[in-house]
C-alpha positions in Angstrom: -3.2 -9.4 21.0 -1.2 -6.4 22.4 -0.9 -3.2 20.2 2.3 -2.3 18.8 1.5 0.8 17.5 -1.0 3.3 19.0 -2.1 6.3 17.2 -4.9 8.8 19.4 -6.0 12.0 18.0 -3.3 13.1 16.0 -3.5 15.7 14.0 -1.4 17.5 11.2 -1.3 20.4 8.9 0.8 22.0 6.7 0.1 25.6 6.6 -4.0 26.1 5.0 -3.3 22.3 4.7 -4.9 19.8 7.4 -3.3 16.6 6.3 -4.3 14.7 9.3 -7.1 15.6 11.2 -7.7 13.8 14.3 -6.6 9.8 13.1 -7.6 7.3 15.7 -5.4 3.9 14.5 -4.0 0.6 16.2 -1.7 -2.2 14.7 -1.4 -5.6 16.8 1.7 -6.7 16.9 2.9 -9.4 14.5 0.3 -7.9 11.9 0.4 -6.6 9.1 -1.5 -3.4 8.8 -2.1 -1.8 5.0 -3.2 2.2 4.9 -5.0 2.7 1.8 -6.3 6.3 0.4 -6.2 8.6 -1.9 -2.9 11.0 -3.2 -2.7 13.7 -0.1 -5.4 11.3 2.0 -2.6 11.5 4.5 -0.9 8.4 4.6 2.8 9.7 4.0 2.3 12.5 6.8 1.1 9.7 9.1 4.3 7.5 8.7 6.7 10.7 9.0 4.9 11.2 12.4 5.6 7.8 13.4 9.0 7.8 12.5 10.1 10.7 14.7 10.4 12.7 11.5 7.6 15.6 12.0 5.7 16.1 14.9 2.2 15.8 15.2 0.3 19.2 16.2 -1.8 17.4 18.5 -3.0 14.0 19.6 -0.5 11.1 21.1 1.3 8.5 19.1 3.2 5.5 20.4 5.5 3.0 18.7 6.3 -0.1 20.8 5.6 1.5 24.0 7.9 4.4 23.3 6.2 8.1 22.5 6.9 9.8 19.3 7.1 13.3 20.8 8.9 12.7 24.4 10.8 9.7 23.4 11.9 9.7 19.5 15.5 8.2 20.5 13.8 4.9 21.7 11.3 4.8 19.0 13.9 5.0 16.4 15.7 2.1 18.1 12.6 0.0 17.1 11.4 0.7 13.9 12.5 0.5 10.1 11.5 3.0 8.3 11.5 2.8 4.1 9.9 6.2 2.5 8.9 6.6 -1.2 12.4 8.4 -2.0 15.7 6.9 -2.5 18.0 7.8 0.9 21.1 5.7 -0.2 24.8 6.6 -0.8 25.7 6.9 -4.4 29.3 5.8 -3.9 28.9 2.8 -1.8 28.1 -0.7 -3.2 24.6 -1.9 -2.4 26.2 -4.1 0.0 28.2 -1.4 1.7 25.2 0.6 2.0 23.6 -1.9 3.6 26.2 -3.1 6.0 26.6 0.5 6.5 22.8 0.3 7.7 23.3 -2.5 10.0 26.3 -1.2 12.1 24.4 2.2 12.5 21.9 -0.1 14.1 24.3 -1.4 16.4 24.5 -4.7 14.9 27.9 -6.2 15.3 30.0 -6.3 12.1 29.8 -10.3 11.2 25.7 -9.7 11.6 24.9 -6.5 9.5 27.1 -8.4 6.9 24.8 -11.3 7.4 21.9 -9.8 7.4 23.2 -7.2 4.7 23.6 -10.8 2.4 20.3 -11.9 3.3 18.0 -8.9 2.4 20.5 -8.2 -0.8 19.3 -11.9 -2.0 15.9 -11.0 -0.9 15.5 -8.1 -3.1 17.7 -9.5 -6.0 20.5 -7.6 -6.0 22.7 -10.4 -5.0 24.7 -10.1 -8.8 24.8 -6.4 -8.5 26.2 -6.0 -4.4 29.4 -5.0 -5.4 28.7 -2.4 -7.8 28.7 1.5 -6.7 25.4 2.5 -6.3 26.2 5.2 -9.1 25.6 2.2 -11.9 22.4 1.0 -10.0 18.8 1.9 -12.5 16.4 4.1 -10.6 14.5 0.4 -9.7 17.3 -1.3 -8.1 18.1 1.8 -6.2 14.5 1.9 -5.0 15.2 -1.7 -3.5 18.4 -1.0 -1.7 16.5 1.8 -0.4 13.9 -0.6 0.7 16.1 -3.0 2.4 18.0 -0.7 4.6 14.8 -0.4 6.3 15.2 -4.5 6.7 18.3 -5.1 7.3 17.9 -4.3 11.2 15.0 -6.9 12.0 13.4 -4.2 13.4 10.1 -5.0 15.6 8.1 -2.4 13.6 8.8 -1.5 9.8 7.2 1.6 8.4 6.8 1.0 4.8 5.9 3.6 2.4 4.7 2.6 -1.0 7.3 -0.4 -0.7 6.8 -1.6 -3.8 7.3 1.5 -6.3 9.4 1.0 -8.5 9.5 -3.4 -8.7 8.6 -5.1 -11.3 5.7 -7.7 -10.4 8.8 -10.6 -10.0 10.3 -8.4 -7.7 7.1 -7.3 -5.9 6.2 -11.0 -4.8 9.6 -12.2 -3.9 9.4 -9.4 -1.5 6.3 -10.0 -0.2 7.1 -13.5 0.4 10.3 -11.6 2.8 8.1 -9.4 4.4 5.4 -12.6 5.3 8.8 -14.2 6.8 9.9 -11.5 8.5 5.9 -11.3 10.1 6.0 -15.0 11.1 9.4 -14.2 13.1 7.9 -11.2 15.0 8.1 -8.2 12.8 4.9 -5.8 13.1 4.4 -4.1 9.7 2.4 -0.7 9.0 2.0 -0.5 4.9 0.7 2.4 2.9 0.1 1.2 -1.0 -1.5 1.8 -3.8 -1.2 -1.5 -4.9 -4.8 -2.3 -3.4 -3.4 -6.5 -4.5 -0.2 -5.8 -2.2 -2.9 -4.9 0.9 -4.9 -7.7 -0.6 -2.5 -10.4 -0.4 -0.4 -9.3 3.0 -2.7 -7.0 5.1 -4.5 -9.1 7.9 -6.3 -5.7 8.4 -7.2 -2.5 6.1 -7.8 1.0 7.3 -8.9 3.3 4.7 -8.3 7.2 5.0 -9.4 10.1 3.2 -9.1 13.8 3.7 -7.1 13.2 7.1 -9.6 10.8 8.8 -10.0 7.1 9.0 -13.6 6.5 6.6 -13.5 2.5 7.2 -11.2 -0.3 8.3 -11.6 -3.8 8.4 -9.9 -7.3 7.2 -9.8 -7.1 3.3 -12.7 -9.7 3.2 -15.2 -7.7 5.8 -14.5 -4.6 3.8 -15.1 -6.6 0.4 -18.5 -7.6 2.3 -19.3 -4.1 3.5 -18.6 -1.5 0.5 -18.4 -3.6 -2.8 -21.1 -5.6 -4.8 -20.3 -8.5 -7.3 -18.9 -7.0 -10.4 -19.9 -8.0 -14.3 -16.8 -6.6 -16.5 -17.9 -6.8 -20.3 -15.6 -6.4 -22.6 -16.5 -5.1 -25.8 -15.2 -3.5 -29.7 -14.1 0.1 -28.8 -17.1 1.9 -30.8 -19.5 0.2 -28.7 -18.1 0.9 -25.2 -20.2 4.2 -24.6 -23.6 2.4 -25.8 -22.8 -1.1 -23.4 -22.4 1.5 -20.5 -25.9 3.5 -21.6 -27.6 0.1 -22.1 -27.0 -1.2 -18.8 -26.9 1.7 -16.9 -29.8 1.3 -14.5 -29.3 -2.9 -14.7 -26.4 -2.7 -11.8 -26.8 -1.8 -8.2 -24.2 1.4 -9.3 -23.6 3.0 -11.6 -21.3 1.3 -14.9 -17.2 1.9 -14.7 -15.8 2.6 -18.5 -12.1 1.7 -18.8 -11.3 2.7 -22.4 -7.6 0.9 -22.1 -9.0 -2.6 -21.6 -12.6 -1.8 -23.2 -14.6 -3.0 -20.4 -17.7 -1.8 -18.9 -17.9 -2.8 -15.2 -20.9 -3.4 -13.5 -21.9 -3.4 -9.6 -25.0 -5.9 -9.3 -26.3 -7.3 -6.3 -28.4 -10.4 -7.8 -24.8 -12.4 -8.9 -25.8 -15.0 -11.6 -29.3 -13.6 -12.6 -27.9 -10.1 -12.9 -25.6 -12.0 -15.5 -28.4 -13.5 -17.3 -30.3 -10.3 -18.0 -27.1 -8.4 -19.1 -26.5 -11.2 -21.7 -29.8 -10.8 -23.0 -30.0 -7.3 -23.0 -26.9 -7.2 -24.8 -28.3 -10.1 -27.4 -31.6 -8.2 -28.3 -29.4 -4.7 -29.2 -26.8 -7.2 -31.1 -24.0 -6.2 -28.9 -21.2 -8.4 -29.9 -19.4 -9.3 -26.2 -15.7 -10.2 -26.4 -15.9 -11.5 -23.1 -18.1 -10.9 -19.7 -17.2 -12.1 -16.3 -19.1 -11.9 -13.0 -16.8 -12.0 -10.4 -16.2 -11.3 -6.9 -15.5 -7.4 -5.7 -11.7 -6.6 -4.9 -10.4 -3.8 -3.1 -10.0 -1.8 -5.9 -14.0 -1.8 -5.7 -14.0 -1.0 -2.1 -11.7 1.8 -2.8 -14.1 3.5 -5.6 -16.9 2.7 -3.1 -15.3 4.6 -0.9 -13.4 7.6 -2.4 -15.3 7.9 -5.6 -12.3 7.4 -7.5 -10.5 4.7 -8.5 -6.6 4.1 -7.0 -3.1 5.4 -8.2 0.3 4.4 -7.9 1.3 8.2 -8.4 2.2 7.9 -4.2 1.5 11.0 -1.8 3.8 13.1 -3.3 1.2 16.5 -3.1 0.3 15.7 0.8 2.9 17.6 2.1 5.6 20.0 1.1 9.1 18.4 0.5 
């Protein structure tokens, strides 16, 4: 499968700031490609390049066979790009905006209205297309943002932190657009926080941190590569500190405390016996469990495999100056 996007050495910084430094990247076309990292890993800086918007310092870039630096015109022709930050016109309707959208892509008029219509329904705003954006919440502004980026059909859509801002409804009746728009021919390049959202549409993950590519892979390799099984054992609050001491050298890493949900997660690498000899460790101290669960690792394991940290939704907004 031929590469739709081609990303060679590039490299980026802001001032004392590298953001990028030297990213090697590929996305086949008719994929969907999810960019995972850290805040300031250099996701955000990476999709600006891409989209024309700042050059790179060094290194090559190329967006369906068009370069970034010698040809931006023709690159713009084929992507869509939708950024973390609302770029719509308060005093059009969402459906003006839009339509507005599609004729600056040279659609003809009947066909950005279509497609204007379409993506409107897509995002639910299908009640609301009428009203000046003025009376739009800060969420359903967020999601005519995010459709002007679709409205075009473009070949390669640029999607930064797509889903900030949706509730979960929202967030899956878009996914199920974006999977539709994949299976017509679209190529998508994704940065997310929402390590589920890469989960449930990324054929392929490429993790980043501190301006360099750390590990990519489908999410099922990486899950193979980086992340034990995981025991989560939820327990009374007062107890939470001790369940972490007690089974702190049990796991194959060290316990994860999460105070909100009072669980104690545990990496183990012996699945159901490793389950066994928690519960009875656990028995003998009179630990009473609310609830334990061994279960497979997600990405949100391979993420704090990889970055030491667990993930955000908080977006890239420190990568670069605004």
């Amino acid at each position: 499968m031929a590469d739709i996007v081609e990303v060679e050495g590039v490299a980026r910084a802001f001032g004392d700031t590298q953001a990028l430094r030297g990213i090697d990247l590929t996305v086949p076309e008719g994929r969907v490609v999810a960019l995972l990292g850290p805040n300031g890993a250099g996701k955000t800086t990476l999709v600006r390049i891409l989209s024309t918007l700042i050059l790179p310092d060094r290194g090559r870039a190329v967006v369906d066979g068009f370069d970034v630096v010698r040809q931006p015109t023709a690159v713009r022709r084929s992507i869509g790009l939708a950024g973390q930050y609302a770029a719509v016109d308060e005093t059009l309707t969402g459906r003006e905006n839009l339509e507005m959208i599609g004729r600056l892509s040279r659609l003809p008029r009947r066909l950005a209205a279509e497609r204007a219509a379409e993506v409107l329904a897509r995002i639910g705003l299908e009640d609301a297309a009428d009203r000046p954006l003025k009376t739009y919440s800060g969420g359903m502004r967020r999601r005519v943002d995010l459709g002007a980026g679709l409205v075009a059909h473009p070949r390669v859509l640029l999607l930064d932190e797509p889903t900030t801002g949706l509730d979960p409804a929202n967030r899956m009746d878009l996914w199920a657009y974006l999977r539709d728009l994949v299976a017509e021919g679209s190529t998508i390049l994704l940065t997310t926080q929402y390590l589920e959202e890469a989960d449930q549409l990324a054929s392929e993950v490429v993790v980043i941190d501190h301006g360099t590519v750390i590990a990519r892979g489908t999410p099922v390799e990486l899950k193979q590569r980086f992340a034990a099984d995981v025991l989560d054992v939820t327990v009374d609050d007062a107890v939470l500190d001790h369940v972490a001491a007690l089974l702190g050298e049990m796991g194959s890493a060290a316990p994860r405390v999460d105070r909100g949900t009072r669980r104690v997660s545990l990496p183990v690498d012996t699945g159901a016996d490793a389950l066994v000899d928690v519960v009875r460790r656990l028995d003998d101290q009179g630990v009473r469990v609310v609830d334990i669960t061994l279960r497979r690792p997600s990405l949100d394991d391979v993420f704090l495999a990889l970055t030491g940290h667990a993930a955000s939704a908080d977006g890239d907004a420190a990568e670069e100056p605004r």
